[in-house]
Phi, psi and omega in degrees: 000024193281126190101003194235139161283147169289104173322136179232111202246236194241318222259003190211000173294341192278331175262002173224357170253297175316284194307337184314121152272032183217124198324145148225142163265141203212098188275108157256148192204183183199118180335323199269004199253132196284319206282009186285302136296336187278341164266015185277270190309000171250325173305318186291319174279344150310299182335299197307290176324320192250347166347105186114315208254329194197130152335101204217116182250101214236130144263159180242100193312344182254324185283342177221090161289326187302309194313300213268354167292292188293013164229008167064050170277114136261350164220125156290182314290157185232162210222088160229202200232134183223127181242146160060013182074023162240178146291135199213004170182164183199161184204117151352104174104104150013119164224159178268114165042291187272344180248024168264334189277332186276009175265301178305315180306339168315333190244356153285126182136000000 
C-alpha cells in the first residue's frame, strides 16, 4: 500500500486512524464537492511524500456519515491532524500543498 492514501471508513477509523502510533491526516470529502476534487491530487501526493512517517487519509462523507457526524465536519473538505487518537489541527478548505505539509510536520518528530 506504499504511495497509497488510506480509504477510512465508519467501520475501520478506530483502528487505522485512532489506534495508530502514527500522525494521521484525514481530508473528509465527497464526490460531488469541486473544491474537494481539486485537493484530491495533492492528498495523493502527501501519501507518496509521507509513506512510512504518517497516516494519509480520506472518508467519504456520504458513505461513512457516523465519522464525519463525530467530528462536527461541516463543511468540505476538511483537514484534520489526529496524534494519539485525538485531534491536535485541523484546517478548512482546499489548501495548498506545502502548508498542509508544514502543519503535519509539526506534529511529527
Amino acid at each position: 500500500m506504499s504511495g497509497k492514501y488510506l480509504e477510512a471508513t465508519d467501520s475501520n477509523f478506530q483502528a487505522e486512524i485512532l489506534e495508530s502510533d502514527k500522525v494521521a491526516l484525514v481530508d473528509f470529502w465527497a464526490a460531488w464537492c469541486g473544491p474537494c476534487k481539486m485537493l484530491a491530487p495533492v492528498i495523493e501526493q502527501l501519501a507518496v511524500d509521507y509513506d512510512g512517517k504518517a497516516v494519509i487519509a480520506k472518508v467519504d462523507v456520504d458513505d461513512n456519515p457516523a465519522t464525519a457526524a463525530k467530528y462536527g465536519i461541516r463543511s468540505i473538505p476538511s483537514l484534520l491532524i489526529f496524534k494519539n487518537g485525538e485531534v491536535v489541527d485541523q484546517m478548512l478548505g482546499a489548501m495548498p500543498k506545502n502548508m498542509i505539509a508544514k502543519k503535519l510536520d509539526t506534529y511529527l518528530g
